[in-house]
N, C-alpha and C positions, 0 to 999 in steps of 0.2 A: 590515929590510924593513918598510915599513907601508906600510898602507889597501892593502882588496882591490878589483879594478876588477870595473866590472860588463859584461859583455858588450853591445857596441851604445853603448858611450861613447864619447864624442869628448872627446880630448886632443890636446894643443898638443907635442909632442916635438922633441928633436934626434939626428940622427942620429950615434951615437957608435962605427959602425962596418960596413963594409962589404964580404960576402964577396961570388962568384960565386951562392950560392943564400937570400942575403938580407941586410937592412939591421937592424943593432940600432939600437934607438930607446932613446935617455934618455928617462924620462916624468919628468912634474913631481915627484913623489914622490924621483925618486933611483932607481928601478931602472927595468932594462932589457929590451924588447921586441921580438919579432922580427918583420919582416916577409917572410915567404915571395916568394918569386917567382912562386910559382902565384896569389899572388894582388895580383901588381903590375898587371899588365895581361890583356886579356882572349885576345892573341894569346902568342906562344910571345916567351920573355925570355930572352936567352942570358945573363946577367948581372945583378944589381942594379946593378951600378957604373953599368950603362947608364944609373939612372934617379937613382940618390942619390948625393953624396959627402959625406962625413966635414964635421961642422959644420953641415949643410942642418938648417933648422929647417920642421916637415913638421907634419902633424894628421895623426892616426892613430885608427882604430875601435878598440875593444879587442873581437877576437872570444874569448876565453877566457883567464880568469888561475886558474890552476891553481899558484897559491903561488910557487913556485921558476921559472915557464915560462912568462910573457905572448906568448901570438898577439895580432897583431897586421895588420892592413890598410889600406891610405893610405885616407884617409877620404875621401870623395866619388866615390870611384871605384864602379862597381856591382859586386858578387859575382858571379859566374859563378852563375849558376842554369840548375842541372843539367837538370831538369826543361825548360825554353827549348832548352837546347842538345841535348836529346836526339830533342824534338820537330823540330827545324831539322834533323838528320840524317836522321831518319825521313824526313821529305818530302824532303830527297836523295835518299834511295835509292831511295825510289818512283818520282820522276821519270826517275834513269837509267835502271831497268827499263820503266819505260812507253816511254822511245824507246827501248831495245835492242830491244824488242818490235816497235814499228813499224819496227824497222830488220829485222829479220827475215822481217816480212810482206812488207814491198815488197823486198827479195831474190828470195821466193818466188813474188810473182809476178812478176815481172821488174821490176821498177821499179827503178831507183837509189835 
């Protein structure tokens, strides 16, 4: 095992293996990387297979190398930012209730 990676690098890999909840990446070095499915795409992933196979030469982010465990993310792809996506629910939810409300009112007073 050498050279530790630094989070937020971009590396050039191949993919040396493929489950249903993620792609191992060769990185230049000789060791190997994982990428999660949570963070293949920003919709739901039934599969990696769906997105990599065995041999595909790919660039990947290094989010964390914790010695013996590289995370990793396809690179150019954007992160799910939580904060975004919590805000985008919120104003769901307000909006349903604001027309369950109007739908409520014009019930009451007779309106369809």
């Amino acid at each position: 095992m050498s050279g530790k990676y630094s989070p937020g690098e971009v590396l050039p890999g191949k993919v040396d293996g493929v489950q249903p909840y993620g792609a191992f990446i060769e990185l230049p070095n000789g060791r190997v990387g994982m990428i999660h499915v949570s963070t293949i795409s920003e919709g739901y992933v039934r599969s990696a297979a769906d997105y990599f196979s065995r041999g595909d030469r790919v660039e990947v982010e290094v989010l964390s190398d914790q010695g013996n465990r590289i995370r990793l993310a396809a690179a150019g792809k954007p992160q799910r930012d939580f904060e975004k996506m919590l805000e985008t629910a919120l104003q769901q939810h307000d909006e349903r209730l604001a027309e369950q409300s109007r739908n409520r009112t014009h019930r009451a007073e007779g309106r369809p």
